[in-house]
N, C-alpha and C positions, 0 to 999 in steps of 0.2 A: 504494500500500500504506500510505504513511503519512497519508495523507488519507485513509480507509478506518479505521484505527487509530485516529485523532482525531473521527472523526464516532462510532465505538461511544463512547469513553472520553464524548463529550459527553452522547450519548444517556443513560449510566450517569449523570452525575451531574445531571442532569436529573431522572433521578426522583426524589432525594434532599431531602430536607425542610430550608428553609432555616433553621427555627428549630432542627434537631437541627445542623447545621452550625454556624451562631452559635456554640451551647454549645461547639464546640470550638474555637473562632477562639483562645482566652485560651491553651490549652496547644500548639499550633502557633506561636504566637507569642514565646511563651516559649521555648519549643525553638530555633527561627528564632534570636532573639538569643543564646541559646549555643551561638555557633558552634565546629564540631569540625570537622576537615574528614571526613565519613563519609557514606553512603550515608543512615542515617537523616535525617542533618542532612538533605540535600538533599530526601530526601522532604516538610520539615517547610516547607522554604519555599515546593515547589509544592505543599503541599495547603492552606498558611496563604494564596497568592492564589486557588488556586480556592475555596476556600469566599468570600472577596472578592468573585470572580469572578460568583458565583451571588446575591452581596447584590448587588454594582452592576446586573448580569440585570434582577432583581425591580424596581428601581428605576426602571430607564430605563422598562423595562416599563409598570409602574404609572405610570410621570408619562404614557405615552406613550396610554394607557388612558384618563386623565381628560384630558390635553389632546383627546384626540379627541371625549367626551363632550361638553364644553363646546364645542367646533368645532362639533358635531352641536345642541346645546340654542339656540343662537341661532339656527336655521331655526325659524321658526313652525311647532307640532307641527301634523299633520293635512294640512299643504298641500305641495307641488312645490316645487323648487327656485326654481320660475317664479315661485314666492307664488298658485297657482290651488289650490282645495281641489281632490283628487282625487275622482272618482266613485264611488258610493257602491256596493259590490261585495260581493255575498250568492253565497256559497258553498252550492252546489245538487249535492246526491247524487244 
């Protein structure tokens, strides 16, 4: 049930746009350091690491996007792994 809980609440902030997120990173943060001991406060620290949470995402993401790129541009375009050009292949209706 709570692995079930955690994979919606994921999926939910998943669809959420990491530049409207940013904009609020300043006032959760702010909040987070006046600390009270209260239910808001507490909201204010886990929503100041998930939006964190979604910039590190994007991050790992993207490096993990171009390292593979670059993995993938140093095989000579056009040819097998083997270095043989493949054969040359006409798509017929």
């Amino acid at each position: 049930m709570i692995e079930k809980a955690l994979d919606e609440i994921a999926e939910r902030i998943l669809m959420l746009d990491e530049a409207s997120l940013s904009g609020l990173l300043e006032k959760y943060r702010l909040r987070m350091e006046a600390f009270e001991p209260s239910k808001n406060w507490e909201k204010s620290v886990i929503l100041f690491f998930v939006i964190n949470a979604v910039r590190a995402k994007n991050h790992l993401f993207n490096a993990g996007l171009l390292k593979r790129q670059e993995t993938e541009g140093k095989e000579a375009p056009g040819k097998d792994p083997d270095g043989k050009t493949p054969p040359y292949l006409k798509r017929v209706k």
